[in-house]
PyMOL Python script that loads the backbone (N, CA, C, O; Angstrom):
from pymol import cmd

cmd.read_pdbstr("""\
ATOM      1  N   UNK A   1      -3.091  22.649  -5.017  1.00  0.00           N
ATOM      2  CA  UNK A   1      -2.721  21.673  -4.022  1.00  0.00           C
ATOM      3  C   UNK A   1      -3.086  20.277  -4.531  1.00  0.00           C
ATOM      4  O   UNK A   1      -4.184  20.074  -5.048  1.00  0.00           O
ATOM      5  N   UNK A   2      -2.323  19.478  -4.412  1.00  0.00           N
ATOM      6  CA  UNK A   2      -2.343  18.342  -4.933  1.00  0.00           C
ATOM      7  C   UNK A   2      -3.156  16.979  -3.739  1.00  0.00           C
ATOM      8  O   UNK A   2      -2.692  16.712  -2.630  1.00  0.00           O
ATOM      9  N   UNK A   3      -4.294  16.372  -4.294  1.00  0.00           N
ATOM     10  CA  UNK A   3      -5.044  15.260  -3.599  1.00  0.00           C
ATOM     11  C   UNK A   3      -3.730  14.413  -2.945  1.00  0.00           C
ATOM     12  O   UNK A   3      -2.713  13.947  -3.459  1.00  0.00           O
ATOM     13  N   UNK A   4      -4.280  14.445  -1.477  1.00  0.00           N
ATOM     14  CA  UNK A   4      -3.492  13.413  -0.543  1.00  0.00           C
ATOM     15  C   UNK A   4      -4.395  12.526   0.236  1.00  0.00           C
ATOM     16  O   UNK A   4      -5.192  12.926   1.084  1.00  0.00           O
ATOM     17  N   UNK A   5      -4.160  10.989  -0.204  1.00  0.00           N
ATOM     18  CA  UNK A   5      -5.088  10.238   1.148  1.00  0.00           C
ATOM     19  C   UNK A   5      -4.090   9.456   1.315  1.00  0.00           C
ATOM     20  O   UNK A   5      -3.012   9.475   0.720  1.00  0.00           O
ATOM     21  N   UNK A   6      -4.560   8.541   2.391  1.00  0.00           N
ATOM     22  CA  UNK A   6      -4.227   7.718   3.335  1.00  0.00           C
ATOM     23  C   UNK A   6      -3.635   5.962   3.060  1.00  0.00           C
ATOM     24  O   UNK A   6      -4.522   5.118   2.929  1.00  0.00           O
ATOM     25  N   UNK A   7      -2.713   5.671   3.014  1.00  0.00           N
ATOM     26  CA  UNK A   7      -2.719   4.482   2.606  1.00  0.00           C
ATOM     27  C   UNK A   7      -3.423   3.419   3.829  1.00  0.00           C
ATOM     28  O   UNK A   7      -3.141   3.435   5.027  1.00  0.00           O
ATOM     29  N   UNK A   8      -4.307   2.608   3.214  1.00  0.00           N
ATOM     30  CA  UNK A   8      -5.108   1.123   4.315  1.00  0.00           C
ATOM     31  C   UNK A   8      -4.487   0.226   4.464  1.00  0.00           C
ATOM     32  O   UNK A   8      -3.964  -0.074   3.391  1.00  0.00           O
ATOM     33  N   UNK A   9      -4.077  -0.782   5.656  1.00  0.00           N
ATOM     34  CA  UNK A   9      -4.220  -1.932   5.301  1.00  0.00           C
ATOM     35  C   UNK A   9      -5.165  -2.725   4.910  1.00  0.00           C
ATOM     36  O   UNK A   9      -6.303  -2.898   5.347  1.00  0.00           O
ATOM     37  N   UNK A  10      -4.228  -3.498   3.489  1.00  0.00           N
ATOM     38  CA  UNK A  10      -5.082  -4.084   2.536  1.00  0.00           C
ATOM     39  C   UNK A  10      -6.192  -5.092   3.254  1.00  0.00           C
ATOM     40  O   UNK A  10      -7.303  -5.268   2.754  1.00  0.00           O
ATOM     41  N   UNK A  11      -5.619  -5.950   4.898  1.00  0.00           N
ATOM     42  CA  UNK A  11      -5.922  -7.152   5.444  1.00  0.00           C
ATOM     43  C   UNK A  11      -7.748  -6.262   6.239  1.00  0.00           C
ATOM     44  O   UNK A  11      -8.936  -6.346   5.929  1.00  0.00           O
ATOM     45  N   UNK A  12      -6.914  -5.464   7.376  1.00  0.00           N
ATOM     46  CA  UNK A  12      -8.536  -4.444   7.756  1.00  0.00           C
ATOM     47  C   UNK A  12      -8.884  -3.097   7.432  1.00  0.00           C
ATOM     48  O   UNK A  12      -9.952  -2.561   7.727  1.00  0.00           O
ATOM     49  N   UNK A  13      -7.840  -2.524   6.748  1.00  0.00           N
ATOM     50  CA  UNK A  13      -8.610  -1.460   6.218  1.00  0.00           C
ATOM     51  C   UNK A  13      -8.546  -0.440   6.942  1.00  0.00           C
ATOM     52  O   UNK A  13      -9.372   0.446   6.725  1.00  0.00           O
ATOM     53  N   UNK A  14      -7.251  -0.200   8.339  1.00  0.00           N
ATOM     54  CA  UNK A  14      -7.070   0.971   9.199  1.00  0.00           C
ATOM     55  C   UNK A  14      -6.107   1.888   8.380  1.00  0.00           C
ATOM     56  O   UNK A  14      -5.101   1.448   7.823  1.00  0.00           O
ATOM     57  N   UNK A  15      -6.478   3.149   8.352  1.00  0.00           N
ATOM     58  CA  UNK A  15      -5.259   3.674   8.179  1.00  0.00           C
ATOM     59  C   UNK A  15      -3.647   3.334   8.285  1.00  0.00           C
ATOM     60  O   UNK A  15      -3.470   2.836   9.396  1.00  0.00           O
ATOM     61  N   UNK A  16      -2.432   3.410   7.574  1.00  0.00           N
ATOM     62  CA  UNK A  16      -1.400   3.326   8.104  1.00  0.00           C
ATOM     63  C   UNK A  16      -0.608   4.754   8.250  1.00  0.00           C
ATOM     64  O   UNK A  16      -1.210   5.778   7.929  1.00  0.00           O
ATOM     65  N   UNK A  17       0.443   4.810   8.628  1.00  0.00           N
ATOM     66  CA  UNK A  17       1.356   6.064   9.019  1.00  0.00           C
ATOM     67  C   UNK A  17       1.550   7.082   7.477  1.00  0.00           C
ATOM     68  O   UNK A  17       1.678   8.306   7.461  1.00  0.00           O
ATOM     69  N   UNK A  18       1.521   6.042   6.119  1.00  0.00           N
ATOM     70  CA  UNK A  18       1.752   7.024   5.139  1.00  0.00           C
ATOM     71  C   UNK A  18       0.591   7.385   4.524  1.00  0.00           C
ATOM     72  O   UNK A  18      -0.577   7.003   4.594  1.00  0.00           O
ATOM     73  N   UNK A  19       1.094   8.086   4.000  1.00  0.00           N
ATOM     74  CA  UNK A  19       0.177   9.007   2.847  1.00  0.00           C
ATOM     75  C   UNK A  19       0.726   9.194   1.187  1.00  0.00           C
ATOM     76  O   UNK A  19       1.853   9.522   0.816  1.00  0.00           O
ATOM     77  N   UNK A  20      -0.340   8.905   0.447  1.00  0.00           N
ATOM     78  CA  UNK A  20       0.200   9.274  -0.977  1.00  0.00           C
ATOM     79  C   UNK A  20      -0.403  10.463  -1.737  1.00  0.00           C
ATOM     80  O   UNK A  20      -1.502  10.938  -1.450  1.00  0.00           O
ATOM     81  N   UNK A  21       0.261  10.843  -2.568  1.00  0.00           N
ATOM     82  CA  UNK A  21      -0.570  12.247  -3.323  1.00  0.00           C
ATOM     83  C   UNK A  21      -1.044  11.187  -4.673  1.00  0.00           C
ATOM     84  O   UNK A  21      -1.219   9.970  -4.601  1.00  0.00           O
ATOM     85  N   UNK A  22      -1.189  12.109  -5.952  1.00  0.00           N
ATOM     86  CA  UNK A  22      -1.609  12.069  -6.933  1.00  0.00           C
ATOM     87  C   UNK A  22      -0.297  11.480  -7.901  1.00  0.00           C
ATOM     88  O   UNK A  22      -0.245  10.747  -8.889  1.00  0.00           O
ATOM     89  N   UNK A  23       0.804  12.260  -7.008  1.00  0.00           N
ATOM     90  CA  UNK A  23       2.046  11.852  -8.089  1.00  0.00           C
ATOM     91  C   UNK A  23       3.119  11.229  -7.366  1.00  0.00           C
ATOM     92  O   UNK A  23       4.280  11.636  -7.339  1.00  0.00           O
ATOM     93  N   UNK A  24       2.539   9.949  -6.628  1.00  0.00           N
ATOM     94  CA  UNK A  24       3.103   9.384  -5.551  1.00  0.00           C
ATOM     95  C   UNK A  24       3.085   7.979  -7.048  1.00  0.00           C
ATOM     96  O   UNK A  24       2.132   7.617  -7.738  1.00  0.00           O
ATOM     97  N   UNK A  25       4.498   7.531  -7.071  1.00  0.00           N
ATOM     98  CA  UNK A  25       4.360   6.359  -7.782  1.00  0.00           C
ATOM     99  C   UNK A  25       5.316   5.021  -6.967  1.00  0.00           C
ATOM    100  O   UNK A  25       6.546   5.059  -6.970  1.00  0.00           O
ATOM    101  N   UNK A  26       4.653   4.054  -6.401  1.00  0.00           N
ATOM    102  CA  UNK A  26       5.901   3.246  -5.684  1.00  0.00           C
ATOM    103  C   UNK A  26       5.011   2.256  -6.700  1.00  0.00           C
ATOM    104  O   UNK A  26       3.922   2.342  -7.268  1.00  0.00           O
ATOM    105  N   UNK A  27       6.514   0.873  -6.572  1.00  0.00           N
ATOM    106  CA  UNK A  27       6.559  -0.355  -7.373  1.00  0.00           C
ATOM    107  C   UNK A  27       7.478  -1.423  -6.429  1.00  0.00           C
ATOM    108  O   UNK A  27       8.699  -1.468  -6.278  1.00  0.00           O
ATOM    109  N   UNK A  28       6.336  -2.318  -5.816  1.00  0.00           N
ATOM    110  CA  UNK A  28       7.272  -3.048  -5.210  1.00  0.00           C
ATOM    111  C   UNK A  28       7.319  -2.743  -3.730  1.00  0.00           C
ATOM    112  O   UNK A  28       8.220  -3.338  -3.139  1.00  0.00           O
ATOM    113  N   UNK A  29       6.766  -2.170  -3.198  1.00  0.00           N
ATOM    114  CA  UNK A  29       6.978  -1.388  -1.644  1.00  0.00           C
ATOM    115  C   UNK A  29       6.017  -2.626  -0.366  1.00  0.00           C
ATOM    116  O   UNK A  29       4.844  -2.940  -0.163  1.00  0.00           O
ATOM    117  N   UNK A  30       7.051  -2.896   0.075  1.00  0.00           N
ATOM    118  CA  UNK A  30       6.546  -3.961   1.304  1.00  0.00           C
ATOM    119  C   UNK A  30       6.088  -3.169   2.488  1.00  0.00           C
ATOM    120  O   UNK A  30       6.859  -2.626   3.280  1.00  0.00           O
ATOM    121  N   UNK A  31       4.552  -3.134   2.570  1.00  0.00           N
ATOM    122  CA  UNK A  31       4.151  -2.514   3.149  1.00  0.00           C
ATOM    123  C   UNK A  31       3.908  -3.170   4.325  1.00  0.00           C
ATOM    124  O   UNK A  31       3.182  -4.162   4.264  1.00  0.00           O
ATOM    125  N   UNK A  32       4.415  -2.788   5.523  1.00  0.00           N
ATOM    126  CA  UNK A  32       3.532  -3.611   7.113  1.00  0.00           C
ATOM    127  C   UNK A  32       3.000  -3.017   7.613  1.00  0.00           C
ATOM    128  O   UNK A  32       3.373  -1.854   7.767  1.00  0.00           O
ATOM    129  N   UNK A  33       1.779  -3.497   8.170  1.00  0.00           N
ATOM    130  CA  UNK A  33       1.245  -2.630   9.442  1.00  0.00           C
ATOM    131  C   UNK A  33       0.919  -4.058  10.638  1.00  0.00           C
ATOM    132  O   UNK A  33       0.454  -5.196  10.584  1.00  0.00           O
ATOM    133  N   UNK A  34       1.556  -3.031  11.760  1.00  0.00           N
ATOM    134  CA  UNK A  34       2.395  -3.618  12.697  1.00  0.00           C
ATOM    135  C   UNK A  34       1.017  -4.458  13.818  1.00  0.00           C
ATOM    136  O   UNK A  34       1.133  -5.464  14.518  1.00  0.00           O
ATOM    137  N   UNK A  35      -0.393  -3.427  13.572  1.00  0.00           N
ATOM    138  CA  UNK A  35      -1.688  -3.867  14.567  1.00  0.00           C
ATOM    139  C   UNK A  35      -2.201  -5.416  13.880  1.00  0.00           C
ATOM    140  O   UNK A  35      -2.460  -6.345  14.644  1.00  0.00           O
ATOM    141  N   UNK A  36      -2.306  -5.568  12.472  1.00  0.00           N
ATOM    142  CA  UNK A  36      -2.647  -7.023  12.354  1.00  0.00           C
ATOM    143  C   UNK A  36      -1.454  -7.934  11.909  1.00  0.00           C
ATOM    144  O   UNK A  36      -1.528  -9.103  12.290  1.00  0.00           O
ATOM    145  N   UNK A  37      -0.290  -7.550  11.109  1.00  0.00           N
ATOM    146  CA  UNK A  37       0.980  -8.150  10.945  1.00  0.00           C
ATOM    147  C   UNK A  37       0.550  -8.527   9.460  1.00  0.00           C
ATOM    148  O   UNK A  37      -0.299  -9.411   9.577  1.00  0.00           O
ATOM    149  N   UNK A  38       0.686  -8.346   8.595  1.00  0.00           N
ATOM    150  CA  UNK A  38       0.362  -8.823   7.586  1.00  0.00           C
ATOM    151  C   UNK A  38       1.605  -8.230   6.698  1.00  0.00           C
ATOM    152  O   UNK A  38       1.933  -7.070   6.948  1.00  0.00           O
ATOM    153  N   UNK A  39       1.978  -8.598   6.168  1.00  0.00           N
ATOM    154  CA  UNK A  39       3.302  -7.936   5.077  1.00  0.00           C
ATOM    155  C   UNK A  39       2.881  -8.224   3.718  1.00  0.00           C
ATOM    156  O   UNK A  39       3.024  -9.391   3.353  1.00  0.00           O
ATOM    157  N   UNK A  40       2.358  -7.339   2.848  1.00  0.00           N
ATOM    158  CA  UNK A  40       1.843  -7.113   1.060  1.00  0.00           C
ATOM    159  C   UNK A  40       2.938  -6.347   0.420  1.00  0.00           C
ATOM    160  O   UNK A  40       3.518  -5.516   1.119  1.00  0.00           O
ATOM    161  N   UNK A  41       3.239  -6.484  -0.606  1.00  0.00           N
ATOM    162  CA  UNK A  41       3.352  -5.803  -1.767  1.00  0.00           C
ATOM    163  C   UNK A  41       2.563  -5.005  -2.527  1.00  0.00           C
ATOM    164  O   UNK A  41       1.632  -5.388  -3.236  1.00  0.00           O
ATOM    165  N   UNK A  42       3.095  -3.434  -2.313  1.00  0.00           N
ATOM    166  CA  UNK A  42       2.301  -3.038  -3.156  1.00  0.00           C
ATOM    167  C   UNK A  42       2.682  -2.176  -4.435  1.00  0.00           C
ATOM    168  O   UNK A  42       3.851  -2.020  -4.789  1.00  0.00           O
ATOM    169  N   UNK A  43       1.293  -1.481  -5.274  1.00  0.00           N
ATOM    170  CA  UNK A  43       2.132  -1.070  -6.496  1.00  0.00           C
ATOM    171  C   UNK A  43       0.831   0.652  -6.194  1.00  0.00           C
ATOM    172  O   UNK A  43      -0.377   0.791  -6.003  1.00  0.00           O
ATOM    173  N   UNK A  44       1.869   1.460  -6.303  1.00  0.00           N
ATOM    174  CA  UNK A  44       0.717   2.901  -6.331  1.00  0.00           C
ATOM    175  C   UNK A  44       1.317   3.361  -7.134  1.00  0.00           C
ATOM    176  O   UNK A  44       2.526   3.533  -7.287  1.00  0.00           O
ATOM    177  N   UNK A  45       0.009   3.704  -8.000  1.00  0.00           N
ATOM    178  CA  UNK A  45      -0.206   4.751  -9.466  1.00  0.00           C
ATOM    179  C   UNK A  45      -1.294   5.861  -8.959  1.00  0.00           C
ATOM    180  O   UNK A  45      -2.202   5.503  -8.209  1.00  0.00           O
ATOM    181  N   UNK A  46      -1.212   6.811  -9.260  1.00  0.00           N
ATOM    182  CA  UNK A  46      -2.092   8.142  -9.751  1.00  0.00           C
ATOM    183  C   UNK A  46      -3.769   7.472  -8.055  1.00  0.00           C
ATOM    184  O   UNK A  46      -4.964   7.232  -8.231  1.00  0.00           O
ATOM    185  N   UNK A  47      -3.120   7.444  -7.035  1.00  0.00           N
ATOM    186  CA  UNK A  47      -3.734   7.394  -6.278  1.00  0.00           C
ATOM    187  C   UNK A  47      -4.847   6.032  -5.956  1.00  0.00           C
ATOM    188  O   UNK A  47      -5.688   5.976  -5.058  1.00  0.00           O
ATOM    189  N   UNK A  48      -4.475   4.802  -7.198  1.00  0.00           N
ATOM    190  CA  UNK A  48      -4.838   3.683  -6.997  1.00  0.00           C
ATOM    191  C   UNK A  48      -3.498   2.427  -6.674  1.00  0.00           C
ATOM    192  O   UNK A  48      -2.486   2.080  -7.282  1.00  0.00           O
ATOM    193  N   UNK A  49      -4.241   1.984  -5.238  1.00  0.00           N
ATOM    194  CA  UNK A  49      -3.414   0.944  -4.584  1.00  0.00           C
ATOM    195  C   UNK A  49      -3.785  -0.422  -5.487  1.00  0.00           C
ATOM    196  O   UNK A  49      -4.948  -0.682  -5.794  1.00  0.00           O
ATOM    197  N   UNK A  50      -2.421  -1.425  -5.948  1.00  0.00           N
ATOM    198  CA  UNK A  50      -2.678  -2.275  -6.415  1.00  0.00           C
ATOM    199  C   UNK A  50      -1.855  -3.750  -5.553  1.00  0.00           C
ATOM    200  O   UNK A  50      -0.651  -4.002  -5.506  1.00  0.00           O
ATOM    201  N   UNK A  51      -2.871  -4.430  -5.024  1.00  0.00           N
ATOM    202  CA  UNK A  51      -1.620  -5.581  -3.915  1.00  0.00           C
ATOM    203  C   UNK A  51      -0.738  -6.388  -5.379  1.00  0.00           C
ATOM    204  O   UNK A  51      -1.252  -6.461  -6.495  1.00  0.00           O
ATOM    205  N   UNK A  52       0.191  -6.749  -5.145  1.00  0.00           N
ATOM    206  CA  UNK A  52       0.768  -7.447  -5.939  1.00  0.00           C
ATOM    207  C   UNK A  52       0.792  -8.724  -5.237  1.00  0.00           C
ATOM    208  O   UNK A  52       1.425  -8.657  -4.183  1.00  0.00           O
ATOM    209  N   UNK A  53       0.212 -10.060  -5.543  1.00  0.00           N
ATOM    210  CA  UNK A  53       0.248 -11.136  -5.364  1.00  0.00           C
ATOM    211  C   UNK A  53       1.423 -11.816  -6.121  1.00  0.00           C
ATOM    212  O   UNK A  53       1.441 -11.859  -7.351  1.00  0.00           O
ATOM    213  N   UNK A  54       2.783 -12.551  -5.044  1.00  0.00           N
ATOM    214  CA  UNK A  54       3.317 -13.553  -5.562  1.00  0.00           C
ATOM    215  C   UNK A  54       3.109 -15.315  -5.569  1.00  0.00           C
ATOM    216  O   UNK A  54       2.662 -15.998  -4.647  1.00  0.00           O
ATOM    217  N   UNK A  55       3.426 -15.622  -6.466  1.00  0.00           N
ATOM    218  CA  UNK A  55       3.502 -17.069  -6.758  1.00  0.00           C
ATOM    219  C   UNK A  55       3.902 -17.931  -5.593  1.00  0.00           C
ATOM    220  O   UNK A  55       5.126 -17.798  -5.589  1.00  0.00           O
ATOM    221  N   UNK A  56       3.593 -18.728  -4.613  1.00  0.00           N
ATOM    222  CA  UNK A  56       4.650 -19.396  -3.854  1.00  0.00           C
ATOM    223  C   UNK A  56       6.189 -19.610  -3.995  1.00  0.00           C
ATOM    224  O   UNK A  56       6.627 -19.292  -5.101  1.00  0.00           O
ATOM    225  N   UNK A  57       6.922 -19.994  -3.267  1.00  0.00           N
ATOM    226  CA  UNK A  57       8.144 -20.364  -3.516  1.00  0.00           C
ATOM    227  C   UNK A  57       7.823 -22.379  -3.450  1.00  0.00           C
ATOM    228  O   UNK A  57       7.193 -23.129  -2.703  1.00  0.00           O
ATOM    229  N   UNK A  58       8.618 -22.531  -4.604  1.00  0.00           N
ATOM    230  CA  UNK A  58       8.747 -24.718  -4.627  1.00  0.00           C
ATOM    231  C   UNK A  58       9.519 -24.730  -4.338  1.00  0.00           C
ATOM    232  O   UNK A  58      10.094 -25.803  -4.158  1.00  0.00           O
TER     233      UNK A  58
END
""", "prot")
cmd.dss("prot")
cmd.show_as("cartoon", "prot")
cmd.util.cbc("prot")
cmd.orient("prot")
């Protein structure tokens, strides 16, 4: 059986609705959670969440 946890929001840290395994790979996935409103980018590898920070728009 393959490791499954919980994806957080990055802002407080509650659980959100998904879940990733071990061989869960997203790139780019706009994640919201709807209790503080915050909208990130994120990048999941091998069960580590990475926020992707963009540059402003000029």
């Amino acid at each position: 059986m393959k490791k499954v946890e919980w994806i957080r929001c990055p802002v407080c840290g509650n659980k959100i609705c998904d879940r990733m395994r071990e061989d869960t790979k997203l790139r780019n996935f706009p994640l919201y959670y709807p209790k503080c409103k915050p909208e990130s980018l994120i990048k999941v590898n091998n069960l580590e969440l990475t926020i992707i920070k963009e540059p402003d728009a000029k």
